[in-house]
C-alpha positions in Angstrom: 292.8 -19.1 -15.1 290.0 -16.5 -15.0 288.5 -14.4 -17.3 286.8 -11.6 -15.9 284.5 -8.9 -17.0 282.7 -6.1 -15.2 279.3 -4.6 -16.9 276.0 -4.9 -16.4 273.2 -6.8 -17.8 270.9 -4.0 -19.0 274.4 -2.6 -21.2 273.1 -2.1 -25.0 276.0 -3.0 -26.9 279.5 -3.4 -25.4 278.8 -6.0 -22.5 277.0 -8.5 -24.5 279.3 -8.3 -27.3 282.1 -9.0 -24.9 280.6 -11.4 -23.0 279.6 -13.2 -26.6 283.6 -13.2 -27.0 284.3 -14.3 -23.9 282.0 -17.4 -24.6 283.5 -18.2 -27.8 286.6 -18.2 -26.6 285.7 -21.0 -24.1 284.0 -23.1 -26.8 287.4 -22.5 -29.5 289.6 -23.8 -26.3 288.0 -27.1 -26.0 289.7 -29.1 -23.4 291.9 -26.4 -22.3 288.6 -24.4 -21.3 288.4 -26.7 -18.2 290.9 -24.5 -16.8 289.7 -21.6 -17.4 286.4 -19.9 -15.2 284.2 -16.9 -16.7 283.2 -14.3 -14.8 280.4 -11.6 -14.6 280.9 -9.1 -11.7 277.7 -6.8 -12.2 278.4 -2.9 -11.7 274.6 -2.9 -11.5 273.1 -4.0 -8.3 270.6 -2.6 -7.8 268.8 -4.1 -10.9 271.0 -7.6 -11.5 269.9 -9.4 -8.9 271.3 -13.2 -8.7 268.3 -14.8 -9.9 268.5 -12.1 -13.2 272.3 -12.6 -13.7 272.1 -16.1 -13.2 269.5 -16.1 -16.7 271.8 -13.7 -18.1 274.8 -15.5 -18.4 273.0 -18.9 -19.3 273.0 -16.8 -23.1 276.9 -16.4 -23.0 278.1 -19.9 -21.9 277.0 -22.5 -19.6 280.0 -21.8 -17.2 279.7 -18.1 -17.4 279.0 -17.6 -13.4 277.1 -14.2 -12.6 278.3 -12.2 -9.2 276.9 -9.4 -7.7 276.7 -8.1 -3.9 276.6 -5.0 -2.0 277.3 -1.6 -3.9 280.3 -1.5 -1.2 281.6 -4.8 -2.3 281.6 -4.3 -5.7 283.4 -0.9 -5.4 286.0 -2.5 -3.3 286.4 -5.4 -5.7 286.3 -2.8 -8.8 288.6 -0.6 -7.3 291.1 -3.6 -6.5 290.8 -4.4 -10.6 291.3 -0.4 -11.4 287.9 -0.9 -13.0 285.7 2.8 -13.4 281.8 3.1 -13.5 279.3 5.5 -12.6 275.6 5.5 -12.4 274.6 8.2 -15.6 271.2 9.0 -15.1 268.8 9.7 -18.9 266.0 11.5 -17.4 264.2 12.3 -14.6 261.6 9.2 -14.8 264.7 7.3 -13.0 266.2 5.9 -16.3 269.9 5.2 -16.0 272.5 3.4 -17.3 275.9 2.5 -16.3 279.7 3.9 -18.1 282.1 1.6 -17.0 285.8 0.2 -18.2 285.1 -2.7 -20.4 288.2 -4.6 -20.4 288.3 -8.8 -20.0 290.9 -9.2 -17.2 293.3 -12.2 -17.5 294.0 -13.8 -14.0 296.0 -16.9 -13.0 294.9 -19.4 -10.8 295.9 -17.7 -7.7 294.1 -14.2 -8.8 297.2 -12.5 -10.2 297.1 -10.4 -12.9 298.0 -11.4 -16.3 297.1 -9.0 -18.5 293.8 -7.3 -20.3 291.6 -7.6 -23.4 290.4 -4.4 -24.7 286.8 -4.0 -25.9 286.3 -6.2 -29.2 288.8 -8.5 -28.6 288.0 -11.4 -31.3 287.8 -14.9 -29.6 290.0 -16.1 -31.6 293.0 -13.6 -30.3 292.4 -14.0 -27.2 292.5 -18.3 -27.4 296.2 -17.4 -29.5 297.3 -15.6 -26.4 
């Protein structure tokens, strides 16, 4: 199975909450969390770079993997996973951040779609389900 989340590693509250979740939920699995791969996708490019995600995650869980690519790539793949974010600029010294869907997607091995977690899902519901 996969568990996987789109955000961004400069997010303030949400994504690192989630992701903290998502990492609990893989310790609170145990054995069972062999089958199960975390997932990153960055809707922030152009400032998580691999070698950034990659130290990112590391804070989540050691099997959190980071992904990122071309702003095309992760459109297409966002769009695929009905995922919305836009680039919201704070000023005009070039400050942004990034609103985006903040749902955990549920995926079986063979990347169909199971079903969603909704922001603040507790580890614990989402090991029950």
């Amino acid at each position: 199975m996969l568990l996987v989340y789109f955000g961004f590693t400069y997010c303030p509250d949400v994504c690192p909450a989630d992701l903290q979740a998502m990492g609990l939920t893989m310790d609170q699995l145990g054995k069972d969390a062999e089958s199960v791969q975390p997932l990153f996708i960055t809707v922030d490019p152009a400032r998580d770079t691999a070698e950034h995600l990659a130290d990112y995650v590391k804070m989540f869980h050691p099997r959190l993997i980071g992904l990122t690519g071309s702003a095309e790539a992760i459109r297409k793949t966002a769009d695929a996973y009905k995922v919305y974010f836009a680039k919201v600029d704070l000023n005009r010294d070039g400050g942004y951040t990034v609103d985006h869907t903040s749902f955990i997607y549920l995926m079986d091995r063979d990347g169909n779609y199971l079903g969603f977690f909704p922001p603040g899902t507790s580890a614990e519901r989402m090991v029950e389900i």
